[in-house]
C-alpha positions as CSV (number, residue, x, y, z in Angstrom):
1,X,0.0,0.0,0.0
2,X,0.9,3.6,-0.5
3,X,0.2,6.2,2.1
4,X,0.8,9.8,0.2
5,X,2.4,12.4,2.5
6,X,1.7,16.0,2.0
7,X,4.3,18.3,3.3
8,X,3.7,22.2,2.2
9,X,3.4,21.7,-1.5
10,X,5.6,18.3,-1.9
11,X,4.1,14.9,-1.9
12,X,6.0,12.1,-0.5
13,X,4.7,8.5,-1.2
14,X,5.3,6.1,0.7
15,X,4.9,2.5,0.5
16,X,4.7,0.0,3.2
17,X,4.6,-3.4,2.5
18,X,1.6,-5.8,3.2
19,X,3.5,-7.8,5.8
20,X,4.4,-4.6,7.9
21,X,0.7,-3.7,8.1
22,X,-0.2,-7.1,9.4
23,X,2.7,-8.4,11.4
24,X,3.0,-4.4,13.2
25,X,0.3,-4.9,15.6
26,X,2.7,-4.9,18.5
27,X,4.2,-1.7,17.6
28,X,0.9,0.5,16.8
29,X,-0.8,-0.7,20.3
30,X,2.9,0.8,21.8
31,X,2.2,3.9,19.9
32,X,-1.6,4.1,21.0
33,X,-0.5,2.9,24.5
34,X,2.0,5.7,24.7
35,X,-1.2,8.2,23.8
36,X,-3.4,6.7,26.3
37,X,-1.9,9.0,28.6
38,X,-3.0,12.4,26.9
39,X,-0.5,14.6,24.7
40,X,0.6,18.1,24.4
41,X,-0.9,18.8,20.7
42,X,0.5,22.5,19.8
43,X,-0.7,24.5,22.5
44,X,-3.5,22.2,23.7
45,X,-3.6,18.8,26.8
46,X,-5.3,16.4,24.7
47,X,-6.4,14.3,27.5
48,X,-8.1,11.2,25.2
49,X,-6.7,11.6,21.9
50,X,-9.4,10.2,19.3
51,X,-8.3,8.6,16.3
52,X,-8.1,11.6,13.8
53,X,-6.2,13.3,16.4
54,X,-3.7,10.4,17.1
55,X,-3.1,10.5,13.1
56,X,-2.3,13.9,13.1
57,X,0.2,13.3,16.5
58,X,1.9,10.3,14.0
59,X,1.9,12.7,11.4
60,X,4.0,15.3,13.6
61,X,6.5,12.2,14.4
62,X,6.0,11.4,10.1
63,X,7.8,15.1,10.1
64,X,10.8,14.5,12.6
65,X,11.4,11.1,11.2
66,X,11.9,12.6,7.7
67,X,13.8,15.7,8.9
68,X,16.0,12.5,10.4
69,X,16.2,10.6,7.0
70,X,14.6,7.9,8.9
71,X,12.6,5.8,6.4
72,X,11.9,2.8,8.4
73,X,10.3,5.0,11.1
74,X,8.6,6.3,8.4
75,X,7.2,3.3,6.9
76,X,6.3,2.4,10.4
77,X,4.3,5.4,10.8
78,X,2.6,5.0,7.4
79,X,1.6,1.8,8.4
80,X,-0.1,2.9,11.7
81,X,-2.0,5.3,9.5
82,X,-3.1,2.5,6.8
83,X,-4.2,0.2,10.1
84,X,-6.2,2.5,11.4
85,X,-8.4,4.9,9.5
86,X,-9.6,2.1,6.3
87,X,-9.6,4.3,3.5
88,X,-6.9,6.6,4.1
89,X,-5.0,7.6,0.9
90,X,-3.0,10.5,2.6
91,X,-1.8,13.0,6.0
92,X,-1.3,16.6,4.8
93,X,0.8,17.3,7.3
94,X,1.1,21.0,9.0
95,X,4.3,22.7,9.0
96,X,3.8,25.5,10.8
97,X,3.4,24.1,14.5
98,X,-0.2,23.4,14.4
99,X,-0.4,19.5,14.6
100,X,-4.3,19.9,15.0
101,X,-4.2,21.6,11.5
102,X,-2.8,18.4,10.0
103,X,-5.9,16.4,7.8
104,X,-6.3,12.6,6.8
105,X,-7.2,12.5,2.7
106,X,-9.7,10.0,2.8
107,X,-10.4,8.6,-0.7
């Protein structure tokens, strides 16, 4: 699968293999265990992230992992988007600080 990552005006996409979807169970209930416990989104406590917010929280890690040239965080990432909203073909991802400003492209 191919999730397509919008960052300003450049599209990114990136594709995670079947297998990684399937077999990275472990790893996305880390991630939404890790969330569980509220984040700082921007200026704003999220106490219980909901799922569009905890896309746009992986989306703000998307950004530091490619800032990193890390492209198997960012295939893991991808994947925890693919796994969890069916239907997703993209995360436009904001730049300027705003993670609540970041939006799922749902096909």
């Amino acid at each position: 699968m191919i999730l397509k990552v919008v960052i300003e005006e450049q599209i990114y996409p990136i594709t995670v293999p079947d297998n990684i979807i399937s077999e990275g169970e472990d790893f996305f209930r880390k991630i939404d265990s890790d969330m569980d416990k509220g984040w700082q989104m921007s200026r704003d406590w999220v106490q219980e992230p909901n799922q569009l917010q905890r896309c746009q929280i992986v989306g703000d890690k998307m950004l530091t992992a490619m800032h990193n040239s890390n492209e198997k965080m960012m295939v893991l990432l991808s994947a925890y988007i693919l796994a969890r909203v069916p239907g997703v073909e993209g995360i436009r991802i904001d730049t300027n600080g705003e993670m609540l400003e970041s939006e799922l492209i749902i096909g």
